[in-house]
NUSE-885074 format. One record per residue (C-alpha): residue in three letters; residue number from 1; x, y, z. Coordinates in steps of 0.5 Angstrom, whole numbers, plus 2048, in hexadecimal, padded with zeros to 3 digits. Each point is the difference from the previous one (the first is absolute). Example, Ala and Ser with C-alpha at 12.3 -4.5 7.8 and 13.67 -1.06 7.14 Angstrom:
BEGIN
   rest    nr     u     v     w
    Ala     1   819   7F7   810
    Ser     2   802   807   7FE
END
This chain:
BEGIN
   rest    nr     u     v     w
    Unk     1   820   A56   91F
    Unk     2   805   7FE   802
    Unk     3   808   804   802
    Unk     4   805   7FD   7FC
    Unk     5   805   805   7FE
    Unk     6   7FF   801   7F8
    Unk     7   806   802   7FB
    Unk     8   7FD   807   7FE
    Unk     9   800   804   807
    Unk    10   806   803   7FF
    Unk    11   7FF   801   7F8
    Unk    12   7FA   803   803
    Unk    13   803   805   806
    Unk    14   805   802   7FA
    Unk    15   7FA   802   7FB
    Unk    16   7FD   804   805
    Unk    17   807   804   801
    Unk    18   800   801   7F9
    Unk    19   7F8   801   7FD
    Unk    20   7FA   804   804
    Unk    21   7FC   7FA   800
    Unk    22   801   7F8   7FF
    Unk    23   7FB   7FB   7FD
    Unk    24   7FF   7F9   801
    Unk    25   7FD   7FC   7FC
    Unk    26   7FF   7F9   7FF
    Unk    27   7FB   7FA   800
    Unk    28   7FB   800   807
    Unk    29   802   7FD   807
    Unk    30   807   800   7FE
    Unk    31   802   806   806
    Unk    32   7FF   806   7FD
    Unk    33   7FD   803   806
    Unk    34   804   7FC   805
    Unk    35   806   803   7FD
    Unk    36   7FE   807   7FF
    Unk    37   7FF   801   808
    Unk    38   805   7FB   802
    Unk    39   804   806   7FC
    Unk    40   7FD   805   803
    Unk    41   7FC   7FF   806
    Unk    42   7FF   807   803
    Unk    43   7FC   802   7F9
    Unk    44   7FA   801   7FF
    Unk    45   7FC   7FB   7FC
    Unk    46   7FA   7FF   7FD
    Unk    47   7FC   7FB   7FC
    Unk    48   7FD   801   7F9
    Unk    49   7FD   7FA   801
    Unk    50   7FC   803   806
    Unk    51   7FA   803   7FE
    Unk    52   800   806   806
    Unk    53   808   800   7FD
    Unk    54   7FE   800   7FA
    Unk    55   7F9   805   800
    Unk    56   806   806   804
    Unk    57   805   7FF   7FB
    Unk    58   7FB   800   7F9
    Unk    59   7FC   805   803
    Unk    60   806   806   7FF
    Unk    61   806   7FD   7FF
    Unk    62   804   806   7FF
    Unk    63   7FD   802   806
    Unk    64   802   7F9   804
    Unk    65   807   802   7FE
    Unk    66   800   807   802
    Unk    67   7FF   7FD   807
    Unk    68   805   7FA   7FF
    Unk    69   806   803   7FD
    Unk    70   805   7FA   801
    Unk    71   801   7FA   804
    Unk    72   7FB   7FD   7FD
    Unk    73   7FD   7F8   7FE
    Unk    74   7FB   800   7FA
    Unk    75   7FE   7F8   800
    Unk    76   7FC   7FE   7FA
    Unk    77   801   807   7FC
    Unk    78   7FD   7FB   7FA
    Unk    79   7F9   801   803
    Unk    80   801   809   7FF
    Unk    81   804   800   7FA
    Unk    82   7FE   808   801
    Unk    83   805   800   805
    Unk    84   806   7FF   7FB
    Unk    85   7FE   807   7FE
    Unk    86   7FF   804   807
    Unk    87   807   7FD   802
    Unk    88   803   803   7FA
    Unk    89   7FD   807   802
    Unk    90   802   7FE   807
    Unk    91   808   7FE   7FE
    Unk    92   801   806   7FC
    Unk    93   7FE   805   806
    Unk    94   807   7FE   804
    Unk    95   803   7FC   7FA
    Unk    96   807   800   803
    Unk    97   7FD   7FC   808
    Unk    98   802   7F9   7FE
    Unk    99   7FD   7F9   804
    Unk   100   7F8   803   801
    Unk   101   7FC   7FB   7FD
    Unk   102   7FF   7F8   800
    Unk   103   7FC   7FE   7FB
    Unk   104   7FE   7F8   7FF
    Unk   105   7FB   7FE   7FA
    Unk   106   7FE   7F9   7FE
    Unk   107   7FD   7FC   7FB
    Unk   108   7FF   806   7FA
    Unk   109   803   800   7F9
    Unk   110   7FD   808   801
    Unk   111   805   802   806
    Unk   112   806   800   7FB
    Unk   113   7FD   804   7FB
    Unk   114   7FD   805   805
    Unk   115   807   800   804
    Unk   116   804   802   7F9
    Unk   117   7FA   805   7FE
    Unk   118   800   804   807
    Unk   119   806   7FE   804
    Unk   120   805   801   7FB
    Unk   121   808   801   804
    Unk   122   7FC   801   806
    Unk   123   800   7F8   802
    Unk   124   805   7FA   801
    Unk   125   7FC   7FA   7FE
    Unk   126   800   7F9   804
    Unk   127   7FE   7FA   7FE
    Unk   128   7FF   7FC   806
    Unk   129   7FF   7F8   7FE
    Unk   130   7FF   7F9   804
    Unk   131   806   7FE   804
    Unk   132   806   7FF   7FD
    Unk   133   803   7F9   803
    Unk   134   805   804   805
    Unk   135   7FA   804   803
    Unk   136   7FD   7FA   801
    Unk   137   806   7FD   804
    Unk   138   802   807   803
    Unk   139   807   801   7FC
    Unk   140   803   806   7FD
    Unk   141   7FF   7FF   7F8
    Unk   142   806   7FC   7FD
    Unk   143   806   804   7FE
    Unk   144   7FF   7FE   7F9
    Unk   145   7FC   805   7FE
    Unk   146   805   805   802
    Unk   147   802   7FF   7F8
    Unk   148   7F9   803   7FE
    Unk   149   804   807   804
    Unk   150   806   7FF   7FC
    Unk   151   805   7FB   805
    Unk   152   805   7FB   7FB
    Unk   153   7FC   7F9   801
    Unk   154   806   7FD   803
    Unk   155   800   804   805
    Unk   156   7F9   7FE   803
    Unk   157   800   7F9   7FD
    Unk   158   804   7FB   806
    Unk   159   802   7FA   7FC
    Unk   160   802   7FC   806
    Unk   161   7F8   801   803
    Unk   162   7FC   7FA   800
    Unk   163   7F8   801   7FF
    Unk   164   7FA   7FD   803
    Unk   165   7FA   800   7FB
    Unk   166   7FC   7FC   805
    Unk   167   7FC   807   803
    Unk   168   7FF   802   7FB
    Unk   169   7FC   7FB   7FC
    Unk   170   7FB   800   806
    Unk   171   7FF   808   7FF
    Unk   172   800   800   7F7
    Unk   173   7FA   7FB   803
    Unk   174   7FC   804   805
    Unk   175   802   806   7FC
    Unk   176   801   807   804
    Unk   177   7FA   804   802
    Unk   178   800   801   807
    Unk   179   7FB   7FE   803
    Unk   180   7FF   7F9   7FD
    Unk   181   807   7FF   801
    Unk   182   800   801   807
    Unk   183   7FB   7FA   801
    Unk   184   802   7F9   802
    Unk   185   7F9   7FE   7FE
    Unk   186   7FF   7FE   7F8
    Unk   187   7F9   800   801
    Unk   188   801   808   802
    Unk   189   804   801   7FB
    Unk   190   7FC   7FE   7FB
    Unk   191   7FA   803   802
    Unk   192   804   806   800
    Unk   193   801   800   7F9
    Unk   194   7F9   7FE   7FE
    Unk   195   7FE   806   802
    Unk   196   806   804   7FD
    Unk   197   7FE   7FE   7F9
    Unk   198   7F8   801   801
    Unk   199   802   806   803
    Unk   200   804   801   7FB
    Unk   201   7FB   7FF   7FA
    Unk   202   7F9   802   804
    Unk   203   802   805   804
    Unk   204   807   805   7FD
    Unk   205   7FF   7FD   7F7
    Unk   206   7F7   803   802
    Unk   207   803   806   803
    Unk   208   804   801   7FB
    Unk   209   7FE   7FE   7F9
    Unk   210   7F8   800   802
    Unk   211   7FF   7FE   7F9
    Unk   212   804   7FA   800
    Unk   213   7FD   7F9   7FE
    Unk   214   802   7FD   806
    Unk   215   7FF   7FA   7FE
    Unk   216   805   800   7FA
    Unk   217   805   803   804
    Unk   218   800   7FA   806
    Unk   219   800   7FB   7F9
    Unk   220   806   804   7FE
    Unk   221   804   800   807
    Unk   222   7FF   7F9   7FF
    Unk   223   804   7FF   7FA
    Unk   224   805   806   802
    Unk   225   802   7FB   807
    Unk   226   800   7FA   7FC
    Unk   227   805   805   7FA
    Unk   228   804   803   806
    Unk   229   807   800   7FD
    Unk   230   7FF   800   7F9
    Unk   231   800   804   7FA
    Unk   232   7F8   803   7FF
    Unk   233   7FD   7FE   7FA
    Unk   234   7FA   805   801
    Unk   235   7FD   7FC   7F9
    Unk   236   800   7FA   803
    Unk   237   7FD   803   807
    Unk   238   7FB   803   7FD
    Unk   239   7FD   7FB   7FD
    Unk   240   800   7FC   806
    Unk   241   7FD   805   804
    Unk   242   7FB   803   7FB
    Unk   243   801   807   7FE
    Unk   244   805   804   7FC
    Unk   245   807   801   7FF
    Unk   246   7FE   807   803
    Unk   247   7FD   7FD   806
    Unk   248   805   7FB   802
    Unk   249   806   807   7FF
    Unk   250   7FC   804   805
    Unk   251   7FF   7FA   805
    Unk   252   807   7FF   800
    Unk   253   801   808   801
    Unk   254   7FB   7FF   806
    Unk   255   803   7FA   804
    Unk   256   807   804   7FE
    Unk   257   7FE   807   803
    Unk   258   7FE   7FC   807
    Unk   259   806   7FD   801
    Unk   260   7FD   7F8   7FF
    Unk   261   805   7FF   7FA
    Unk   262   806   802   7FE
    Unk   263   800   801   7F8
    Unk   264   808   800   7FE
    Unk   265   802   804   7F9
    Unk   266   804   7FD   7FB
    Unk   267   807   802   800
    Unk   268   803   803   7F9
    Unk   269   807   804   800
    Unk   270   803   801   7FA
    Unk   271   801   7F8   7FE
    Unk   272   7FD   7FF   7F9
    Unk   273   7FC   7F9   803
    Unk   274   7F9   7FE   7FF
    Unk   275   7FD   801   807
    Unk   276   7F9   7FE   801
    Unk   277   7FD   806   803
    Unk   278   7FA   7FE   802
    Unk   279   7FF   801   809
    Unk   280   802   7FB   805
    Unk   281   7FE   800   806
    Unk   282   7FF   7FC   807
    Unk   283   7FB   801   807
    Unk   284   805   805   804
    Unk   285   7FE   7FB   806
    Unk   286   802   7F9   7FF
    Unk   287   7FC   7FE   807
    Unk   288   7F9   803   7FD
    Unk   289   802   7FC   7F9
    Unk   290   801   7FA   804
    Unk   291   7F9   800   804
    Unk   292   7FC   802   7F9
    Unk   293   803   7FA   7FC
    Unk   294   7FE   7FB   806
    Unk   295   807   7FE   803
    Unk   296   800   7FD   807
    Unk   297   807   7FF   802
    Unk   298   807   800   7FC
    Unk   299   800   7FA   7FE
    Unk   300   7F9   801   7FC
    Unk   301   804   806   7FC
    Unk   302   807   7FD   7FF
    Unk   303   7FB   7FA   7FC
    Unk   304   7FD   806   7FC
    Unk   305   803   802   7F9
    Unk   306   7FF   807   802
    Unk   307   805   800   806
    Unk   308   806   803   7FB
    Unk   309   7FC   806   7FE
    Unk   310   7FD   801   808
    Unk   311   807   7FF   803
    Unk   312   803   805   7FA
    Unk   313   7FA   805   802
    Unk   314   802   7FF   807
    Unk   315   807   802   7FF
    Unk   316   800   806   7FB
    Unk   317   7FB   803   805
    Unk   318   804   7FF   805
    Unk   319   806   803   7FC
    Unk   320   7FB   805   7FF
    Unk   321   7FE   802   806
    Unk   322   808   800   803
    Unk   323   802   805   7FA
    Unk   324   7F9   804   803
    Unk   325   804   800   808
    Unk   326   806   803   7FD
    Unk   327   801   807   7FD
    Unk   328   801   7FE   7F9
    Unk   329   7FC   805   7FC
    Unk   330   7FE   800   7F8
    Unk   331   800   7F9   7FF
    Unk   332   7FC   7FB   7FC
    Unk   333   7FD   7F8   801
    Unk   334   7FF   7FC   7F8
    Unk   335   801   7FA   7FE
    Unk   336   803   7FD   7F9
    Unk   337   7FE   7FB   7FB
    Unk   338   802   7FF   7F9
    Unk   339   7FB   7FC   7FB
    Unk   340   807   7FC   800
    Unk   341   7FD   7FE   807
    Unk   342   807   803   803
    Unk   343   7FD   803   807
    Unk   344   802   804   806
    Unk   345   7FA   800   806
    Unk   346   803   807   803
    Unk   347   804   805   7FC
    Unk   348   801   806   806
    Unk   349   802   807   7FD
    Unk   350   802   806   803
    Unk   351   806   805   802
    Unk   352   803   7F9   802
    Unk   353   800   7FD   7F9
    Unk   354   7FD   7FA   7FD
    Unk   355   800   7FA   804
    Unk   356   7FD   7F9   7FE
    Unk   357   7FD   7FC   805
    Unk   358   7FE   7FA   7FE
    Unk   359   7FC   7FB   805
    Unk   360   7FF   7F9   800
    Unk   361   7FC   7FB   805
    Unk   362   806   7FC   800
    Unk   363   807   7FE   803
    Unk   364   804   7FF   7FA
    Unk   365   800   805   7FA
    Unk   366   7FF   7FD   7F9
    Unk   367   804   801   7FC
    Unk   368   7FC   803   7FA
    Unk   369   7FE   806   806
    Unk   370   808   801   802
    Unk   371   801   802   7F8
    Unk   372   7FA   804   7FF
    Unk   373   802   804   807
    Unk   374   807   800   7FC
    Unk   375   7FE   803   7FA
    Unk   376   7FC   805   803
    Unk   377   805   802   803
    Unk   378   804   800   7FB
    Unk   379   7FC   804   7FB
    Unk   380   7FF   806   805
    Unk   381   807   800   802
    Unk   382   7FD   7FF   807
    Unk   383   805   7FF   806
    Unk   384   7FC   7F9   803
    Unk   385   7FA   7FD   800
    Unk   386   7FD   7FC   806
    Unk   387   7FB   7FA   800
    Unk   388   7FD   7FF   807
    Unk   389   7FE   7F9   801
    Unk   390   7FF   7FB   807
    Unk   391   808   7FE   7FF
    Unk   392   803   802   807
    Unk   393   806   803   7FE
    Unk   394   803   806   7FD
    Unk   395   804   7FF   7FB
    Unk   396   802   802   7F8
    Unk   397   7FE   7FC   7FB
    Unk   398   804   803   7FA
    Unk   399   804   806   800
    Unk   400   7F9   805   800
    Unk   401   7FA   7FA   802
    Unk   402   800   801   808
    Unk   403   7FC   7FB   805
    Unk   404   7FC   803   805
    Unk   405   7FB   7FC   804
    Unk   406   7F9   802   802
    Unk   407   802   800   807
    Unk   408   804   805   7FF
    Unk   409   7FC   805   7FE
END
């Protein structure tokens, strides 16, 4: 793994000043363990996926924890879901020593429930993703995310700023795992991601869900790659993957709770509209996306009717992985769309407001989107709208519309 600087260490140092422990959560091999112990290196760690590890911990648990009271990493709690409890026992023997535990999970959508169910106000939560683009160039996080903390959007916007996209269209190919990205060989990169997704589905889906037809679910990771992007029809999947609508909303929860997709909500505050509410939703990282649907170079993609939902996915998780860096709390992601086919790809929620993002392939704004943007912005007598797009320029494109590029981002 490699020792790129992540946005999160100093979210994570603030967290371990607040609560008595920290858990990372977060897909596999995205550095979890490397930050934890880049972090704090004179601690103690200890591998859950180790069978020595993991024979002495699962043997007594509240007896390891007896004897290791603070300045402990626990890697992969997901494979001992008892410890969640034991820690709670732990915690509350000495509630007011803050910063004693790391915790790193991964891959399970049982790990949140058993942190809410033992760890209740005892422990800070991160998510740990792939590489945001200015981890992957070693450059602090651009200043427009410091609006999600309540900064006046002009005085982190520089009008006068060009913008080089070119970087960063490399990066939305290749994607942010960090292994893979740190290769100069395709062929390695490739090999890296065939493993991941067979990993991925022979190996952590198995583990998890033994009952699982695998082979019904491989179909339908297939279709939800070519579907990335859009609004979910879970009739119309069903049909194609042959189980039932039932089937197809757990497999959607499945690959949701292990952090390979990212389903978004519909947004609804108080506008009388019919809003479609069915779940849109993307694969969080758009390398692996690329690599499942076969694409060998830019040019192959930029040929593909899929490039705007791609770049779309791309930019919002980007967004949301910036928001994730700041200390922004109590926020929500959603999308908008009315049966009138009026859209929003990224509507942000939180102590900062409403913010609409609209986001588009392109350089030029159609004007059709500049009036949905607008009357959004309207109806919810929101401040600004934002559209992000390949332009290289900074700059208002109606009184409450502002043009963000990428790169900026």
């Amino acid at each position: 793994m490699t020792g790129k600087k992540r946005n999160l260490e100093e979210k994570l140092l603030k967290l371990l000043e607040v609560f008595p422990a920290v858990v990372i959560i977060g897909p596999r091999q995205v550095g979890k363990t490397f930050l934890s112990r880049k972090i704090k290196k004179d601690w103690q760690y200890f591998d859950l996926e180790s069978p020595a590890t993991y024979e002495r911990v699962s043997t007594d648990p509240d007896f390891f924890l007896s004897k290791n009271t603070e300045n402990i990493i626990l890697d992969e709690a997901q494979e001992f879901p008892a410890i969640f409890k034991a820690l709670r026992g732990a915690i509350d023997k000495n509630r007011d020593k803050k910063g004693r535990f790391i915790i790193t999970g991964s891959s399970s959508p049982e790990l949140l429930t058993n942190i809410s169910e033992s760890l209740a106000g005892r422990v800070g939560i991160l998510e740990l993703e792939p590489y945001k683009f200015n981890e992957s160039i070693e450059v602090p996080l651009s200043p427009f995310f410091k609006i999600f903390e309540g900064e006046d959007i002009n005085k982190v916007i520089d009008l006068s700023k060009k913008i080089d996209n070119g970087p960063i269209q490399n990066f939305w190919f290749k994607g942010g795992y960090p292994e893979p990205y740190s290769y100069n060989d395709d062929m390695a990169r490739e090999l890296w991601m065939d493993n991941y997704i067979n990993t991925y589905i022979n190996r952590d889906i198995k583990k998890l869900f033994p009952r699982l037809d695998s082979k019904k679910f491989q179909r339908f990771l297939l279709m939800l790659y070519k579907l990335s992007g859009t609004v979910i029809n879970k009739r119309d999947l069903a049909s194609v993957v042959e189980v039932s609508e039932p089937v197809i909303k757990d497999y959607i929860d499945i690959v949701h709770g292990t952090f390979i997709w990212r389903n978004l909500t519909s947004f609804e505050h108080n506008i009388k509209k019919q809003i479609i509410k069915m779940p849109r939703g993307h694969i969080r990282d758009s390398g692996l996306l690329h690599h499942a649907l076969k694409f060998n170079n830019l040019k192959e993609l930029d040929e593909h009717p899929i490039v705007g939902h791609s770049f779309e996915s791309f930019v919002i998780e980007e967004i949301i992985k910036g928001i994730n860096a700041t200390m922004a709390s109590n926020w929500s992601a959603h999308y908008y769309r009315t049966r009138n086919q009026a859209e929003i790809d990224l509507v942000l929620h939180g102590k900062f407001g409403v913010i609409p993002i609209e986001v588009k392939y392109g350089i030029k704004t159609p004007k059709k989107l500049l009036m949905t943007l607008n009357r959004f912005v309207e109806e919810h007598k929101l401040p600004y709208g934002i559209i992000i797009n390949n332009s290289t320029k900074i700059e208002w494109l109606s009184e409450k519309v502002i043009q963000i590029p990428v790169g900026f981002i």
